[in-house]
C-alpha positions as CSV (number, residue, x, y, z in Angstrom):
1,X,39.9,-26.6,100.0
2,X,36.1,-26.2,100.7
3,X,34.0,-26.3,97.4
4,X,32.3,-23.1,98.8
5,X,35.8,-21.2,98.8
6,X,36.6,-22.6,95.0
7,X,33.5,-22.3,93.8
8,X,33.2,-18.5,95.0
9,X,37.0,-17.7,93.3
10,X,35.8,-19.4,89.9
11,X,32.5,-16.6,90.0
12,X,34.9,-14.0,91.1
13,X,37.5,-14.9,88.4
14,X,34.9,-15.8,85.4
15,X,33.2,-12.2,86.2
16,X,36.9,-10.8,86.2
17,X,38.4,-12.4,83.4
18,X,36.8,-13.4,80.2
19,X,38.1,-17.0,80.4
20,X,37.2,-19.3,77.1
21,X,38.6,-22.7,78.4
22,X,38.6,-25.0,81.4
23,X,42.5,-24.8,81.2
24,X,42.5,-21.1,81.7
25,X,40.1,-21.1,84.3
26,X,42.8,-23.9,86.3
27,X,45.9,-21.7,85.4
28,X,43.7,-18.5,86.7
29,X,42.6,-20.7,90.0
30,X,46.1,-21.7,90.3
31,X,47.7,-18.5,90.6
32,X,45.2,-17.5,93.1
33,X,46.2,-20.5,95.0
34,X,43.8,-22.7,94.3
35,X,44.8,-26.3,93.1
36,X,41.8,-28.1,91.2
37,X,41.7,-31.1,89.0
38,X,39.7,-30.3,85.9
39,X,37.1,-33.1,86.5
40,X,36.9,-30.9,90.1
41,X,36.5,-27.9,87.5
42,X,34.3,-29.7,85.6
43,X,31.8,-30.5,88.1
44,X,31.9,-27.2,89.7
45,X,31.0,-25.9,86.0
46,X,27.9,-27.6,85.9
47,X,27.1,-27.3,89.6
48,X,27.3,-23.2,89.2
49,X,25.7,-23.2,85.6
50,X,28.2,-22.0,84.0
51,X,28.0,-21.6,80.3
52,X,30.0,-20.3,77.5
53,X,28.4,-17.2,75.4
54,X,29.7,-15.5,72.7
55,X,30.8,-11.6,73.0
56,X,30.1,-9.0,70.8
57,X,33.5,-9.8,69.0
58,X,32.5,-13.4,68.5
59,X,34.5,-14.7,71.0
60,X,33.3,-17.3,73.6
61,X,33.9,-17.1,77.2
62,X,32.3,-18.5,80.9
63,X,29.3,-16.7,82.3
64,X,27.8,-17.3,85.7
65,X,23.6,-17.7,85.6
66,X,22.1,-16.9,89.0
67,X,18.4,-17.4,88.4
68,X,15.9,-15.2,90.0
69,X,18.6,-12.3,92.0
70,X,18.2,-8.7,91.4
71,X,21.7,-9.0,88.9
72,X,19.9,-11.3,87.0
73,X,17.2,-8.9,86.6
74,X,20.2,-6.3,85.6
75,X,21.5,-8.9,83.1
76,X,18.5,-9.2,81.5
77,X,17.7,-5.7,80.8
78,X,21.8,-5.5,80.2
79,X,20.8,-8.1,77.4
80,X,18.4,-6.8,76.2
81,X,20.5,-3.5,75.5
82,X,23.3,-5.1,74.2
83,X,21.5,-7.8,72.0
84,X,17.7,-7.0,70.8
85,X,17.4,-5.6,67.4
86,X,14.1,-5.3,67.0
87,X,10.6,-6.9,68.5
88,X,6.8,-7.1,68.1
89,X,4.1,-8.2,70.1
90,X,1.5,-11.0,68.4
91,X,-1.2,-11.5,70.1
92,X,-0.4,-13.0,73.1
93,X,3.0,-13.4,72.0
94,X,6.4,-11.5,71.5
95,X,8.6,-12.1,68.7
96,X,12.4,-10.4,69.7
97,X,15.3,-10.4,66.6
98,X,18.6,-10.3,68.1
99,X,22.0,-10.0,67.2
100,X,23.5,-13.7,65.7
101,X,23.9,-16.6,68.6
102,X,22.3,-14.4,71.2
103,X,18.7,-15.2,70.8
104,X,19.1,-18.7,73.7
105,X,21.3,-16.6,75.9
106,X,19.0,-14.1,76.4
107,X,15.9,-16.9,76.0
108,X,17.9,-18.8,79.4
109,X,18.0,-15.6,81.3
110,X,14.1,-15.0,81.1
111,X,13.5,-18.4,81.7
112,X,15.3,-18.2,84.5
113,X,13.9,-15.4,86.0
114,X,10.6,-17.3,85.4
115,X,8.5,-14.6,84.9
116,X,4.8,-14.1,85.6
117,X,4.0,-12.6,82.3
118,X,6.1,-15.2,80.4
119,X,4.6,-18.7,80.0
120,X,7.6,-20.0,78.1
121,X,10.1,-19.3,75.3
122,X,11.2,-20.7,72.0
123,X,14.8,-19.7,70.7
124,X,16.7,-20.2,67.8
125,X,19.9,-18.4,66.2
126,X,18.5,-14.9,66.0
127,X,15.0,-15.3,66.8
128,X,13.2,-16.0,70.4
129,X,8.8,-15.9,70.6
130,X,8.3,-15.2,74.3
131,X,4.8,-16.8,74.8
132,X,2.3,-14.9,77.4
133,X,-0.9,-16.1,79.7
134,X,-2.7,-13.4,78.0
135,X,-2.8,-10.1,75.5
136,X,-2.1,-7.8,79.0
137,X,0.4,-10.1,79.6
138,X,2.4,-10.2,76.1
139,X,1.7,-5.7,76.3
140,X,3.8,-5.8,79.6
141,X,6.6,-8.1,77.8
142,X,6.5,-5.7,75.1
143,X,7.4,-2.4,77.3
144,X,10.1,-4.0,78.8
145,X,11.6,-4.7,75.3
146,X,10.5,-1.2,74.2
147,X,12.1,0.3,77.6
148,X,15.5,-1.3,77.3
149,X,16.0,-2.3,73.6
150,X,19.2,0.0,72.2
151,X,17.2,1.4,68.9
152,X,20.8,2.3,67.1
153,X,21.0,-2.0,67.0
154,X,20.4,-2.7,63.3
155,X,20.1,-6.1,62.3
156,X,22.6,-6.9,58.8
């Protein structure tokens, strides 16, 4: 089996599935045919960048991180929809709330992206400062927040 081939089936099947373990992900590649040992798994995890991330129920499962594609983009704003509870610009810097444990998720997808506008991040439990080149800069970060925040997020 090429790694390309198995490596393609464990995106297809962590974007299918909402897998937790490396054993599910073998007993998922098995029934698609696909027989891998879980060092093999193992490697191909940190090849792909695969992490785990918590749902919205708590629960942790695989995600697939594809820096700088036009999904990644979509994640990101997904992300920001699904996780941002409230934000403020300082200066040349934006402070973004989110909801518990998301606050590195969404920190590693705007790394990722490496944005213009973005000259690094610092994130912690809830809590990410996005850190700009400039005040213009930190006011364009700001409206994307403002464009794609979900204002009926409330933080408890």
């Amino acid at each position: 089996m090429k790694k390309e081939v198995r490596q393609s089936k464990i995106e297809q099947l962590i974007n299918q599935y909402s897998i937790a373990t490396q054993e599910e992900l073998m007993a998922r590649l098995k029934s698609a045919g696909i027989v891998a040992t879980q060092a093999t798994i193992s490697r191909d995890i940190r090849e792909m960048q695969i992490v785990k991330q918590q749902d919205a129920t708590g629960a942790s499962h695989y995600m697939v991180y594809k820096a700088g594609n036009q999904n990644e983009r979509q994640r990101l704003y997904r992300s920001i929809s699904e996780t941002v509870t409230n934000y403020q610009r300082v200066r040349f810097m934006t402070i973004v709330h989110t909801l518990p444990s998301y606050a590195n998720m969404l920190a590693a997808i705007i790394d990722d992206l490496d944005l213009d506008a973005v000259a690094g991040t610092l994130a912690g439990h809830d809590t990410i400062v996005l850190i700009s080149p400039s005040e213009p800069d930190a006011e364009s970060v700001l409206a994307v927040f403002a464009r794609y925040a979900n204002p009926d997020l409330s933080e408890e």
